[in-house]
Structures are given as structure tokens and as C-alpha cells.
N, C-alpha and C positions, 0 to 999 in steps of 0.2 A: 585839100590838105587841111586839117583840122589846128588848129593853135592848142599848146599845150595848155594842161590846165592849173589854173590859180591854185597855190594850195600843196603841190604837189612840188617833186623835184624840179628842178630847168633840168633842160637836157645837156649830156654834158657833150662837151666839144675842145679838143685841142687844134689850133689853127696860126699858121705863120701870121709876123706882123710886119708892119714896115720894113722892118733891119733884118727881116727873114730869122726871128728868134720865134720859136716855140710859145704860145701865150695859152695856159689848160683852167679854165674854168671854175674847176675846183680848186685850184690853188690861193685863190681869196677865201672859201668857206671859210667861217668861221670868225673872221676878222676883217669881212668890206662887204658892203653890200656892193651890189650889181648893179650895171644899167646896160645891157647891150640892146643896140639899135641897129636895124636892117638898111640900109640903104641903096639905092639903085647902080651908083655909076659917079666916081670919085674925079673932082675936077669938073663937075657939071653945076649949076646954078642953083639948084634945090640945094642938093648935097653940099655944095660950098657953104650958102647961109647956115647950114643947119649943123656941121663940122665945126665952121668960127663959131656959133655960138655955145657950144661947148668947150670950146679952148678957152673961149673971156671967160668963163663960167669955172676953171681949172678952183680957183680958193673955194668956189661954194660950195664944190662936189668931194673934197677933200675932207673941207668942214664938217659935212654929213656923212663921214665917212663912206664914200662909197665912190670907187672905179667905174670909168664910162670903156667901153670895148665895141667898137662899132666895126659891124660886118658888111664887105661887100663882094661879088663875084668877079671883081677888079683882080690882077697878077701883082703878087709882091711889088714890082719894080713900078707898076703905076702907083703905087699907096706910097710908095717912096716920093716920088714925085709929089703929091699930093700933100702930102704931109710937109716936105722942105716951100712947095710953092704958099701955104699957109701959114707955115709955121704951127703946125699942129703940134699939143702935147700932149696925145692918150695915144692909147693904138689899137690902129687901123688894121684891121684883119685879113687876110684871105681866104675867101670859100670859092673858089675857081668852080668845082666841080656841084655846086650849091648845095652840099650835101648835109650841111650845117642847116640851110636856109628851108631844106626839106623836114627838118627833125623840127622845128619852130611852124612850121606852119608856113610861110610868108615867099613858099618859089610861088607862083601862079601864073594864073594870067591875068594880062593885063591889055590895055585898048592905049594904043596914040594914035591922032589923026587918022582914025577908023580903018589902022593897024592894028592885027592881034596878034601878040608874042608871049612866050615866056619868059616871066622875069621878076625878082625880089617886091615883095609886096611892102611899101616903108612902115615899118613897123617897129614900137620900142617894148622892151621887156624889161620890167625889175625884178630884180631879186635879193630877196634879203641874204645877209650873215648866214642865216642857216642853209642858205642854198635853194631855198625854195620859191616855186614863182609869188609875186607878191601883187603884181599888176599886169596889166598890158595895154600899150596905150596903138590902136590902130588906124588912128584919124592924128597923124602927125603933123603939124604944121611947123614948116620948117625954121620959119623965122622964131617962135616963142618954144622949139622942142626945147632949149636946154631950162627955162624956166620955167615951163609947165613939168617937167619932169621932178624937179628941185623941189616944186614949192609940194607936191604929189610926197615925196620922201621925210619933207619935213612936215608933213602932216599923217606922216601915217606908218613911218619907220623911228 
């Protein structure tokens, strides 16, 4: 699967969130720029660091105008979970069927302990106000993702 490209529209997508409300993509154009981020598997130890450090991050992203929407193949009632067990305050997506995760580029495969499956490749996407992609960041690290992304927006949005 190919990653969309820079420059161009994001793809768009409407997907339940936590509280099972409807959350559509385009409904920020125009007035918030974007961050959604792919992640594997909510409640897991990457995705934990990498979750909080977007919650503590909530004034910086505000500041810079712009919404964090983080995607996973997790079921509503787990991101519910996930979100009360953190205290999470963005939301948390569902793409059960990864059909989101297909239009982005980032189902794949992937390798654990000389396991091969398919599965969400961690990946983050910006996009600006206008909707369109603006970055892509594919070597995520999950402890510096919400300050490498920040400092990325306020040097180039």
C-alpha cells in the first residue's frame, strides 16, 4: 500500500469515537489543522506512552491550532476503556474493519518474534486547515511522538 501523497487532499474518513459519536474529517477544514496518528493496539505499552503524551500535550495542540484524531482497529468499547483508564482528552477512533488504515497507507505487514501478520503500520499524518496533507511522519517514536509532531507544526504551519 502506497501512503498518500504530500500536497494533495488526506483521504477523507468518518469513524466512531470513544462515546460511539460520529467524528468526519472534513468537518475541521478550514478552521484546525490535523494530526491523525495510526496506532497498533490501545492499552498496550507503546500506544500508552505515545496516547499520554498527547493528552499532557492537550494546551500545546490547541495553541497551534490543531486536533489530534488517533486511529486504531480496536472496538469502540475498548477506546472507551482506554480512554477512562488514561484519562484521555482527544478521540480515539475506530476502524475495526481497517478500511481507514487501507486508504492511508499503514494496514501492512508487519514481523514480531519472527511472527508475520497483518496489522496498522504506526504512522502519523498532518494536515493542514486547508485539508491537505502537509507531512508524514513514519519512524514514530512513541515517547517524543507528541513533541516531535508540535515542534514539526510550529515550524512549518
Amino acid at each position: 500500500m502506497a501512503l498518500p501523497e504530500i500536497g494533495k487532499m488526506a483521504p477523507a474518513f468518518t469513524l466512531p469515537n470513544q462515546r460511539n459519536e460520529k467524528v468526519k474529517l472534513s468537518s475541521f477544514k478550514g478552521d484546525k489543522n490535523v494530526v491523525v496518528y495510526f496506532y497498533p493496539k490501545a492499552m498496550t505499552p507503546g500506544c500508552t506512552v505515545q496516547a499520554c503524551g498527547i493528552r499532557d500535550s492537550k494546551a500545546v495542540f490547541k495553541k497551534l491550532g490543531t486536533v489530534v484524531l488517533a486511529i486504531s482497529p480496536d472496538p469502540v468499547a475498548r477506546l472507551g476503556k482506554f480512554e477512562e483508564k488514561e484519562r484521555l482528552n482527544f478521540d480515539l477512533l475506530s476502524d475495526e474493519d481497517h478500511s481507514v488504515a487501507e486508504k492511508y497507507g499503514v494496514w501492512g505487514l508487519k514481523k514480531f518474534m519472527g511472527r508475520e501478520y497483518m496489522g496498522i503500520l504506526r504512522t502519523t499524518f498532518i494536515i493542514g486547515k486547508d485539508g491537505k496533507l502537509k507531512h508524514i511522519i513514519d519512524k514514530v517514536k512513541t515517547k517524543t511522538h507528541d513533541s516531535d509532531v508540535a515542534e514539526w507544526i510550529k515550524g512549518n504551519l
